[in-house]
C-alpha positions, 0 to 999 in steps of 0.5 A, a space after each residue: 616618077 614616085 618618090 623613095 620614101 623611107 618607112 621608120 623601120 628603114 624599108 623604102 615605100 613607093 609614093 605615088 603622086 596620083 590621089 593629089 593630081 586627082 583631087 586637084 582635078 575635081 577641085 578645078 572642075 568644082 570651082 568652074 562649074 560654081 563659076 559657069 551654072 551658079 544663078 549669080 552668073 546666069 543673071 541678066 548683064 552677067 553675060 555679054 549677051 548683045 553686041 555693044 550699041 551705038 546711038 547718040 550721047 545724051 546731052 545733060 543741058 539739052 531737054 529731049 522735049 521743050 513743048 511738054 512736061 516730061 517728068 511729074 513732082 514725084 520724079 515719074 517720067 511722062 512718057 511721049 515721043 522724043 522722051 526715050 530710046 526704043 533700041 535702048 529699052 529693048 535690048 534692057 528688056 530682052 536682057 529680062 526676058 520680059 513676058 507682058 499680058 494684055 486684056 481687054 473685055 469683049 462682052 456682048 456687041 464688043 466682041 466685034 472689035 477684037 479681030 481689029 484690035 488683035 491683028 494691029 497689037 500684032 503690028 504695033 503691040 510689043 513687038 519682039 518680046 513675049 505677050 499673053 493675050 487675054 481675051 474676056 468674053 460671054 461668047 467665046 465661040 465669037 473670038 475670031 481665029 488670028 494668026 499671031 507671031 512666034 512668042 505670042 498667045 491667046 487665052 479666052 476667058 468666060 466670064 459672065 454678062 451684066 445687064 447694064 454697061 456700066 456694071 460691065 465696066 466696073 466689074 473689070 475690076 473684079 475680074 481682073 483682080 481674080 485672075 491675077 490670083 488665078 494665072 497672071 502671077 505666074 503667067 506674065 510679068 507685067 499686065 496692060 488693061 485697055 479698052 477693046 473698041 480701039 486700034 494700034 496705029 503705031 508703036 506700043 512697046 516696052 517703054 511703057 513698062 513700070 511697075 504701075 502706069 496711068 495714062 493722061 486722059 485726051 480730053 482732060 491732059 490741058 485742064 485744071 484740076 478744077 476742070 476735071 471730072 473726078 467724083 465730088 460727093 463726099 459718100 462715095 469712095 472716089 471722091 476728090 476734093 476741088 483742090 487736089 488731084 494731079 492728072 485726069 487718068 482714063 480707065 481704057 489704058 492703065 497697067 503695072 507689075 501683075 503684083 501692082 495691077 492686083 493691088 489696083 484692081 483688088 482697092 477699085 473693086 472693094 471701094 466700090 463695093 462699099 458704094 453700092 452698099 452705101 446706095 451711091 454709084 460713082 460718077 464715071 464708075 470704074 475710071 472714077 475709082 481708078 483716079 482716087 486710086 492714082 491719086 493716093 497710089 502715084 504711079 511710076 509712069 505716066 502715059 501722055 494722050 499718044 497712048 490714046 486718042 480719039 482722032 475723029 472728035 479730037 483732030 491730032 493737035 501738033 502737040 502729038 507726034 505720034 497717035 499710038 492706039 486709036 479710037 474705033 469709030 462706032 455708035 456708042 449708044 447702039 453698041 451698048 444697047 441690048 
């Protein structure tokens, strides 16, 4: 009822309480509207957007592996089976909405592997979350037709042929490095670069996601540093004296952040620039220039030979509990050939 209020010439003048419930009105509806759309409430862990896990309590004076070493000097994990939750990663991921983009390079006779190579990613690969496949070719009417799953596509990128295999395979790095500019900074979060003469025969998921990753190389993961095949001239880019190094990393398997693959790509490529104009061509071209990189640059993570591994010359030692992406048997010399 409004109030009697009595002007100063003594006439009564009606008040109406109407202008403050309105202005209290909008001031609730401003204040909840910040509280539910501001971008600190849509950030991932905001919410309660899963329902709360069960699984076992991790036990601080029980290591989850006592047959390998599981953590290098700079505090990465290495990464094998028994060293991590897969239900504990996904759900952290999904809460990131993660998109992951794989490549590989199918040029000339490789195009053959891509049809097994996409049909057991679909399997194996990233399953439940989004993926770019990207697929490098000379031959792009060559890339089979493969059914993929909902939240997973495929783009097919022309690039030109090198004469040699060996140019093919140091010229990833070039390619790789220009795409990052050209789409994978706005297309994907994380980037994995394999080898496409190969197959997924078990789980590949998030837990090997990190800002960059490097995988043990299945022939080198026992040897001595001594033993290993780094680049040991002096004149090239990739060199590595006989007392350093930490691991032996393959050049099939490696990734990171699109930001962290760049950076890697971009180094590899000019380091070997420079030795082509100095006349020198490193040992185990782009892989050796991948291991001076590594060794410089440590990566976040590291993948133990799981990630891959060639069962027809190397068995499947106990050691391994799982063999993740595989070799495809095949003649490398007829392959290679033109």
């Amino acid at each position: 009822m409004a109030e009697q209020l009595r002007t100063p010439a003594g006439n009564p003048k009606c008040y109406s309480p109407l202008p403050v419930i309105l202005f209290l009105t909008m001031l609730v509806l401003v204040l909840f509207g910040y509280g539910v759309l501001s971008p600190r409430s849509l950030m991932p862990g905001s919410l309660e957007l899963e329902a709360q896990m069960v699984y076992p309590q991790p036990k601080i004076l029980t290591p989850c592996r006592k047959d390998v070493l599981v953590l290098t000097p700079w505090l990465a994990p290495i990464i094998w089976e028994g060293t991590f939750n897969i239900d504990i990663l996904n759900q952290q991921f999904r809460l990131r909405n993660i998109s992951i983009g794989l490549t590989v390079f199918a040029i000339k006779k490789y195009v053959a592997f891509v049809k097994l190579f996409l049909e057991t990613a679909e399997k194996h690969f990233m399953v439940g979350h989004r993926v770019h496949y990207y697929i490098f070719t000379d031959q792009a009417a060559a890339v089979p037709h493969v059914a993929l799953g909902a939240g997973r596509q495929l783009s097919v990128l022309e690039v030109r042929a090198y004469q040699r295999w060996q140019d093919v395979s140091m010229r990833r790095m070039e390619m790789i490095s220009d795409f990052c500019e050209r789409r994978f900074l706005r297309e994907v979060d994380y980037l994995v670069c394999t080898d496409v003469d190969m197959k997924f025969s078990d789980h590949v998921g998030v837990e090997i996601l990190s800002p960059l990753f490097g995988t043990l190389h299945p022939a080198f993961y026992g040897s001595s540093r001594e033993a290993f095949t780094y680049e040991r001239r002096p004149q090239s880019q990739a060199y590595i004296p006989r007392d350093e190094g930490d691991f032996y990393y393959l050049g099939g398997f490696f990734g990171g952040s699109v930001p962290e693959v760049q950076r890697l790509t971009r180094a590899c490529h000019q380091a070997m620039m420079m030795d082509q104009a100095n006349g020198i061509e490193a040992v185990w071209h782009d892989e050796s220039h991948l291991n001076k990189y590594l060794l410089r640059h440590k990566p976040t993570k590291v993948l133990s030979p799981e990630y891959l591994w060639d069962q027809q010359l190397l068995g499947w030692p106990p050691l391994l509990k799982k063999l993740r992406f595989v070799a495809v048997p095949k003649n490398h010399q007829a392959i290679r050939n033109p």
